[in-house]
N, C-alpha and C positions, 0 to 999 in steps of 0.2 A: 504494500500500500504506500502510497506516495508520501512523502512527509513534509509538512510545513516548515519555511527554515525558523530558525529560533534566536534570539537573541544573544548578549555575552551570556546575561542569568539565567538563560534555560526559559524564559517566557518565548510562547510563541509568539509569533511578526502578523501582525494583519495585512492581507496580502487582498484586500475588498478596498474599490477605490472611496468605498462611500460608506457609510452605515448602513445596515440595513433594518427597515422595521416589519414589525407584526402585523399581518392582512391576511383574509381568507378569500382568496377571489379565484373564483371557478374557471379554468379556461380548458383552450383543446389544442393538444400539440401534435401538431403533423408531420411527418419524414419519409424520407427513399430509405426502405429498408437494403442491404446486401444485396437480394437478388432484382431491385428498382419496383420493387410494391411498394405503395403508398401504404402508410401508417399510420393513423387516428388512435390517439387515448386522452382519456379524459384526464386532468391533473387541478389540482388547487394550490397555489399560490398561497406560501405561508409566509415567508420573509423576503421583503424586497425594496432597493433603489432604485433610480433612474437609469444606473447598468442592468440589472438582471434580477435574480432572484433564487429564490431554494423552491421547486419543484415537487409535490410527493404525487406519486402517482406508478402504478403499478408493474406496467410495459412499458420501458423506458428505450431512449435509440442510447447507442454507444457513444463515447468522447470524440468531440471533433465533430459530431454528426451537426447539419443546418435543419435547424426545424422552426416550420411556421405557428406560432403560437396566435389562438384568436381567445380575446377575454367575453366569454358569454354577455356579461353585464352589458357592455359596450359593443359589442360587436368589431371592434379596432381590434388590429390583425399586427405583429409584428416578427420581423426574422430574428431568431437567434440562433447561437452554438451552444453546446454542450460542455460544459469545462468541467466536470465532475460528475459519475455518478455510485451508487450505493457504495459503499467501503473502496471506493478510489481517492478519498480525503475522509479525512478526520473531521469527523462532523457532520458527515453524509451519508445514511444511511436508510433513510425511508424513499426517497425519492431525488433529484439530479442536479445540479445548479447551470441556472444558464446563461449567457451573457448576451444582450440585446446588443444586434448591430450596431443599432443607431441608439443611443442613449433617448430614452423618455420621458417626458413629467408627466405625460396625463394616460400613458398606456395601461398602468396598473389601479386606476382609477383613483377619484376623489379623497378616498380612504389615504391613503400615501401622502398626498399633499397637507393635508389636516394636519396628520402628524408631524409632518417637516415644518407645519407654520408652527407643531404645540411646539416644539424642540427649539426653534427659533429665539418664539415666546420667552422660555423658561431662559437661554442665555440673556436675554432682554433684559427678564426679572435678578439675576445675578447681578448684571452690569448695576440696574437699579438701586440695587440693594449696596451695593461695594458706593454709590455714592448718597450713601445716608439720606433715601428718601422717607418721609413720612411713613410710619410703620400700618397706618391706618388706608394710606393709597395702595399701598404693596401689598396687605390683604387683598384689597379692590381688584389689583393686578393678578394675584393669584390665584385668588378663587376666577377670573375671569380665563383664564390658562386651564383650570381644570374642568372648566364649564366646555370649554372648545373639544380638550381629550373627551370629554365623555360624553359630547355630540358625533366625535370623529368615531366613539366607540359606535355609538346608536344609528350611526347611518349603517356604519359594516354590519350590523345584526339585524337592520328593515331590509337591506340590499339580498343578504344571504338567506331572510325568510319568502320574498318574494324570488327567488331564485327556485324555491322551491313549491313555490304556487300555493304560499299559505299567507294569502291574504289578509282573510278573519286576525291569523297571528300576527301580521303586522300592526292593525292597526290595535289592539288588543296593547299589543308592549311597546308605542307608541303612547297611549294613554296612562300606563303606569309609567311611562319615563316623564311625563309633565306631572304624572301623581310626585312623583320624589321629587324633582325640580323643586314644586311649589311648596312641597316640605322643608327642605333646605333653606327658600327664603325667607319660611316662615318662622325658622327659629334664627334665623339672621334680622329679623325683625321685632321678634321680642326680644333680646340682647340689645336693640337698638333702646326701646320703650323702658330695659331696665336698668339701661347706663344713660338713662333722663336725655338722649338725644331725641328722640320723639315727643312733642306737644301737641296740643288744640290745634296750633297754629300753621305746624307741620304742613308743605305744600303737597297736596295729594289725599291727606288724612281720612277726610271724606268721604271720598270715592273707594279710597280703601276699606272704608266702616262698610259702605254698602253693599261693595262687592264681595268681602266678606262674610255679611248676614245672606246674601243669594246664594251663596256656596254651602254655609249651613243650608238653611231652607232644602236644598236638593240634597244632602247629605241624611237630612232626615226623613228623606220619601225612601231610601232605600230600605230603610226596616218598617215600610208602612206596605198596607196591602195594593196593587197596581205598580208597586215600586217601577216595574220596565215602561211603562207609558208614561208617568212622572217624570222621569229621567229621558227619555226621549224628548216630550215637549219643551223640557229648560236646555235640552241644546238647539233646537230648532231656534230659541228663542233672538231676537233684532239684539246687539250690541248693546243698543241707546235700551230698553225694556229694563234692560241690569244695572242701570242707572236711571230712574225717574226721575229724582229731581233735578243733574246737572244734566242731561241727555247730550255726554260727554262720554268718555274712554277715560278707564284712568291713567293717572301721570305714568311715563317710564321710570326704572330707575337712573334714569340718565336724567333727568327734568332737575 
């Protein structure tokens, strides 16, 4: 088996032009086999840069071989080689690594980019921090950094349940991902109310109070008889209806 060169201290060398991050995306990779038959298997996409990526998938072509890889989600098609596959490197053992002719940003999809802006992000928030900013914006920064990872996560698990033609299930864990969001704010809002940054006077307060009592209100038809026709008609329900008196939206937290 081929071996990685290593350092003075016996540490391996990273020999990847780029990092590479965590993604599940389904594609199909094609090749001339030995005797010039076409070859189709199906493979998932586990770790990958704008060079290439780590491959698992079952029939695999040999090193050196050119295969057309197409990403289901997308239908965008690109050439690559083979530079690795099952115990021909250390590290590789379920499936093949391959390196894209042409380097790309958007072939392994959205998912990829997300991560590269969270990673971005977070040196951003180092720099931030190395010059003594307000420890109170740097929360702000951070939790907004972790808000993006765990949209980057939520998109790659709508993308891979509809891959699968389970619809119901997307929208299903779409609705508990704004159920936990809106938790999260909400204990970042009583922290707010308990360290006396929240008043009367608080711009938004309001609209907060009401839409509040309307989210109670349909919390509590769930444990009432008709509960699924209760719950149906308050999301049917006009924007402006959830507010009577300002028949306004309420503030962002940017406002």
């Amino acid at each position: 088996m081929a071996r990685r060169p290593t350092a003075a201290d016996g540490t391996k060398l990273e020999r990847r032009k780029e990092t590479r991050f965590p993604v599940t995306v389904p594609v199909e990779a094609s090749w001339r086999g030995e005797d010039g038959a076409l070859m189709k298997e199906e493979a998932v996409a586990r770790q990958v840069n704008v060079h290439g990526g780590l491959l698992e998938m079952a029939i695999y072509p040999d090193i050196g071989t050119r295969v057309m890889l197409t990403n289901f989600l997308s239908a965008e098609t690109m050439e690559a080689r083979v530079l690795a596959t099952p115990n021909s490197r250390e590290g590789v053992s379920q499936g093949i690594v391959v390196e894209l002719v042409t380097p790309s940003e958007t072939f392994w999809g959205v998912n990829l980019q997300m991560k590269k802006a969270g990673v971005e992000l977070q040196r951003l928030e180092k720099s931030l921090r190395s010059q003594g900013i307000d420890l109170r914006l740097l929360k702000e920064f951070r939790d907004a950094v972790d808000y993006m990872q765990a949209i980057a996560g939520s998109v790659q698990q709508a993308r891979e349940r509809q891959t699968a033609n389970d619809e119901e299930g997307v929208e299903s864990w779409l609705v508990g991902e704004r159920i936990r969001r809106t938790m999260n704010l909400c204990l970042e809002v009583i922290t707010d109310f308990d360290g006396g940054r929240i008043t009367k006077d608080t711009k938004g307060i309001g609209e907060l109070q009401e839409l509040l009592s309307q989210a109670s209100q349909r919390l509590r038809t769930l444990h009432a008889p008709g509960a699924s026709s209760h719950v149906a008609r308050s999301v049917e329900l006009d924007p402006q209806e959830a507010f009577p008196s300002s028949r306004r939206r309420p503030q962002s937290r940017e406002s």
